[in-house]
C-alpha positions as CSV (number, residue, x, y, z in Angstrom):
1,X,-24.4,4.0,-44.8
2,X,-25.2,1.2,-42.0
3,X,-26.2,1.9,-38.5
4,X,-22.7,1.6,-37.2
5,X,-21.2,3.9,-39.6
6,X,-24.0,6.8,-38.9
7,X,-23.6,6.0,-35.1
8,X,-19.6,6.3,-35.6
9,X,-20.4,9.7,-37.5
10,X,-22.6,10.9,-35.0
11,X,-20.1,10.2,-32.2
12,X,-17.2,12.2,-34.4
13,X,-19.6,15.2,-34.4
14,X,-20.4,15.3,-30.8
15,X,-17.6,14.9,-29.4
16,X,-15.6,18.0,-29.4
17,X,-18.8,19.3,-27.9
18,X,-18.7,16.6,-25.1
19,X,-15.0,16.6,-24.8
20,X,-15.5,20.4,-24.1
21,X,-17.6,20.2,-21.4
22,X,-16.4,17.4,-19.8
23,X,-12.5,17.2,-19.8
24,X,-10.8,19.5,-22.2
25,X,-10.1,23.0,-21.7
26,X,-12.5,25.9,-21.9
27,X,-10.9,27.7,-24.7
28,X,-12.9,28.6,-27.6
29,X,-10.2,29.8,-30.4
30,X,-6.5,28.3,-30.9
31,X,-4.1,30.9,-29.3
32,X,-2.0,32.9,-31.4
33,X,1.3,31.3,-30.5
34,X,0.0,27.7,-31.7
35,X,-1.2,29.2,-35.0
36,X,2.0,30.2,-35.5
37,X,3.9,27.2,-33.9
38,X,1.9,24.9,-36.7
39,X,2.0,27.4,-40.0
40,X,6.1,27.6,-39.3
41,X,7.4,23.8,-37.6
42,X,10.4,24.4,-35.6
43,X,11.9,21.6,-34.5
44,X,14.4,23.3,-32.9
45,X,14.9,22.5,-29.2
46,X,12.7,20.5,-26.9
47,X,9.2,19.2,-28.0
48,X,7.8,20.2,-25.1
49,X,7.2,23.9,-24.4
50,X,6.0,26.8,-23.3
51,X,5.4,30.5,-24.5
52,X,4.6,31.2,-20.2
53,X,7.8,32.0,-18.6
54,X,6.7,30.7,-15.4
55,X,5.5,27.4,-16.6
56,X,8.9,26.9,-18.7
57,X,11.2,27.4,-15.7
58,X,8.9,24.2,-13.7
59,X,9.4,22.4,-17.2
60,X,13.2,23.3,-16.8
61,X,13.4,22.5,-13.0
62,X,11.3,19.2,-13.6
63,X,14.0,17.7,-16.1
64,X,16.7,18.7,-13.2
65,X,14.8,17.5,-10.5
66,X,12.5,14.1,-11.6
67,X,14.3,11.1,-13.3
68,X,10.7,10.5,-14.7
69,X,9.9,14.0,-16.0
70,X,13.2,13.7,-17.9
71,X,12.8,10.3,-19.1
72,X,8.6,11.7,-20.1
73,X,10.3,14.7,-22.0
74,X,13.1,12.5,-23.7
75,X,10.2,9.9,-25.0
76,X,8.5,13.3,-26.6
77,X,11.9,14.7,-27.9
78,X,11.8,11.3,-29.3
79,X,9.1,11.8,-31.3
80,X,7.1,13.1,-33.9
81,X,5.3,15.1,-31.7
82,X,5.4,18.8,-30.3
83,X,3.4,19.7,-27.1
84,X,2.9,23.0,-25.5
85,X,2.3,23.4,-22.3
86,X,0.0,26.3,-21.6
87,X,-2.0,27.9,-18.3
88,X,-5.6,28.4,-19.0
89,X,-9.0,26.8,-17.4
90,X,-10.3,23.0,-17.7
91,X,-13.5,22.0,-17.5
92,X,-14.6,19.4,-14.8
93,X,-12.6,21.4,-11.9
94,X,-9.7,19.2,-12.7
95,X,-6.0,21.3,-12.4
96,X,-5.0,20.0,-16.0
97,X,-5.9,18.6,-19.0
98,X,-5.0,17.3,-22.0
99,X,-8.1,18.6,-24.5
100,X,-8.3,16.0,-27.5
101,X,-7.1,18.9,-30.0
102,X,-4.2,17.9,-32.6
103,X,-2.8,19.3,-35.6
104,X,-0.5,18.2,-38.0
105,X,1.9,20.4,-39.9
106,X,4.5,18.1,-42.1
107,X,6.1,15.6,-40.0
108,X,4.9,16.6,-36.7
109,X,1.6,16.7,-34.7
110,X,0.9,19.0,-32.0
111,X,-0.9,18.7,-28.7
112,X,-1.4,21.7,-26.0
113,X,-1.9,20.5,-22.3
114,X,-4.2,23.1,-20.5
115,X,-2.6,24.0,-16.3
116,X,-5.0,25.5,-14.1
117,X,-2.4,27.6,-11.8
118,X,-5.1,28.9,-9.9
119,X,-6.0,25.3,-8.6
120,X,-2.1,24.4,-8.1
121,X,-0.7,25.5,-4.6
122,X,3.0,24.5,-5.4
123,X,5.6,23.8,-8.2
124,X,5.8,20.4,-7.1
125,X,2.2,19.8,-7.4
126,X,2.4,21.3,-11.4
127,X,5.4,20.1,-12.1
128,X,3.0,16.1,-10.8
129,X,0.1,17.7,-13.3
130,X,2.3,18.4,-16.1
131,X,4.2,14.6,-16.1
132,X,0.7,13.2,-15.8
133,X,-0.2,14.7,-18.7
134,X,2.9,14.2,-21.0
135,X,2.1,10.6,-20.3
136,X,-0.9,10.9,-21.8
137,X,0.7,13.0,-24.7
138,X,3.4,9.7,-24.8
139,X,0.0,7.5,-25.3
140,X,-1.5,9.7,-28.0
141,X,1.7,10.0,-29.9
142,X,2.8,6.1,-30.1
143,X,-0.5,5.5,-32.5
144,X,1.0,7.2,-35.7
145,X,-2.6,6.6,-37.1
146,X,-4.0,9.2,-34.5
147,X,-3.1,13.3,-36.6
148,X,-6.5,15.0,-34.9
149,X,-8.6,16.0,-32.5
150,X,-11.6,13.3,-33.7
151,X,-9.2,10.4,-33.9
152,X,-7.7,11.2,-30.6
153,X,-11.4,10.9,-28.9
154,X,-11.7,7.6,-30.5
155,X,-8.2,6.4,-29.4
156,X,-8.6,7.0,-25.6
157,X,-12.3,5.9,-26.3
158,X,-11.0,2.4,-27.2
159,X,-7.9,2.6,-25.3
160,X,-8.9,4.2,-21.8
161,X,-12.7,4.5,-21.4
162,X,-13.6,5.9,-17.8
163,X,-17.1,7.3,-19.0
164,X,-18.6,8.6,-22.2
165,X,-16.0,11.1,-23.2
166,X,-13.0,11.4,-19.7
167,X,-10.2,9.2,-19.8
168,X,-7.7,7.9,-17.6
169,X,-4.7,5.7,-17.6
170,X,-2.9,3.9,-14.2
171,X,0.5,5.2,-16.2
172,X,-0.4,8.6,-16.4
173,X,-1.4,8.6,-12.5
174,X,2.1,7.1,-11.5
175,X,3.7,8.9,-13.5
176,X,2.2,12.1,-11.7
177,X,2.9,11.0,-8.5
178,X,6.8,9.5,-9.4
179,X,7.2,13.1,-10.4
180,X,6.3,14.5,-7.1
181,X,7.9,12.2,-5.1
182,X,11.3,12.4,-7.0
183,X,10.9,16.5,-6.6
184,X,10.0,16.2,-3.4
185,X,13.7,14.3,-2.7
186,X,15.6,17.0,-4.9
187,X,14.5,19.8,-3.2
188,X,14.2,18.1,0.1
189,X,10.2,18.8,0.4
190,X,9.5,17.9,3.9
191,X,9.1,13.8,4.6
192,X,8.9,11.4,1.8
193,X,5.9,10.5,0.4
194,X,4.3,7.0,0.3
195,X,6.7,4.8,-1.7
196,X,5.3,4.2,-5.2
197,X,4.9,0.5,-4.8
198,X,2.9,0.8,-1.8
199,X,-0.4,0.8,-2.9
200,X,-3.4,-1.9,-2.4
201,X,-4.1,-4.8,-5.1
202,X,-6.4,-2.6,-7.4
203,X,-4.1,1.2,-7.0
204,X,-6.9,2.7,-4.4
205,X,-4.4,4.0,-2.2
206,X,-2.4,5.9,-5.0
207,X,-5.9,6.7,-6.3
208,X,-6.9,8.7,-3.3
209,X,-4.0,10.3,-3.2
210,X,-4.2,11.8,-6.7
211,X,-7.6,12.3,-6.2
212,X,-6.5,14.5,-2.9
213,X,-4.2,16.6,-5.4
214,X,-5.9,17.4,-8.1
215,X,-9.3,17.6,-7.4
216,X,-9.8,14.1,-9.7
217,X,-13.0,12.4,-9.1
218,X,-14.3,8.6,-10.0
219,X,-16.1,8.6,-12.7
220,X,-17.4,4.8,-12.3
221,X,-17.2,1.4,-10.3
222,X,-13.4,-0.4,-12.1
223,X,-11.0,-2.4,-11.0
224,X,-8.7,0.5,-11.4
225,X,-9.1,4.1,-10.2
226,X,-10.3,5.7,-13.1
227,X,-10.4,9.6,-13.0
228,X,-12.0,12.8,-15.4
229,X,-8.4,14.8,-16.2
């Protein structure tokens, strides 16, 4: 084995242990529901869901509400992919996250995104968290080659690196914040928010803003605001 293939397999043992204490969820054994959800594939329905009733009605009331949460669920429906949307705790004080857990079960993969209710002070600001998030989901799923957790690390590691093991994507953060604006309009959410396009040459504006929301931080110096989700 050369260097770069013992480094490479050092990385891919480290780095659910890194990923765990840096941006996925802190959730030590696969809940129930997705043990289940992967032994018996339902493809049934919508690809992204819920087994949290409250969470399921924002889901619901995001597709009704936001032209881009619709068009993020559609690209998933789309797909080979199945993501569940779940409340729980992420690490890094962040309101969401995507942890770089996958499985596959016949044709389709799954992914869980991790909401942090507790840290989310309305449904518009969860129903911005969870369409940031199904971007990312989008990203993951359009590299067929990517059916796990380790290949997952490695694909945002080459595709999106904001630090050792956090990742961030300009899409992801527009997306988030198209969602809340566009539900802000439907349900006629006090004044509108700063137009998308409205931003500074390098996104710091929109950047700040996110930041504001979530509880996002800069993880280094880029030409793009790069966050730990």
């Amino acid at each position: 084995m050369t260097r770069a293939e013992e480094e490479d397999a050092m990385d891919a043992r480290n780095c659910r242990v890194a990923i765990l204490s840096l941006c996925t969820a802190l959730v030590e054994v696969t809940p129930c529901f997705l043990v289940r959800a992967v032994a018996a594939p339902d493809a049934a329905g919508s690809h992204v869901r819920s087994s949290d009733a409250s969470v399921a009605r924002i889901i619901d009331r995001g597709i009704e509400s936001s032209p881009t949460f619709k068009r993020l669920v559609s690209a998933i429906d789309g797909s080979d992919g199945i993501v569940y949307v779940q409340p729980g705790v992420c690490a890094g004080r962040v309101a969401a996250c995507l942890p770089a857990w996958m499985q596959s079960s016949g044709s389709y993969r799954y992914l869980r995104i991790v909401v942090d209710r507790k840290r989310l002070d309305s449904d518009r600001r969860l129903a911005g968290v969870i369409g940031h998030e199904l971007q990312h989901a989008i990203e993951v799923l359009g590299d067929p080659s990517v059916t796990d957790g380790d290949r997952m690390f490695f694909f945002y590691k080459k595709y999106a690196p904001t630090g050792w093991s956090s990742f961030e994507t300009p899409a992801a953060i527009d997306a988030g914040l198209a969602v809340e604006d566009e539900w802000r309009a439907f349900h006629h959410e006090g004044r509108a928010a700063e137009p998308l396009r409205q931003r500074d040459g390098h996104g710091r504006r929109r950047f700040k803003r996110f930041a504001f929301r979530t509880g996002c931080r800069r993880v280094q110096k880029s030409q793009s605001p790069l966050l730990v989700c």
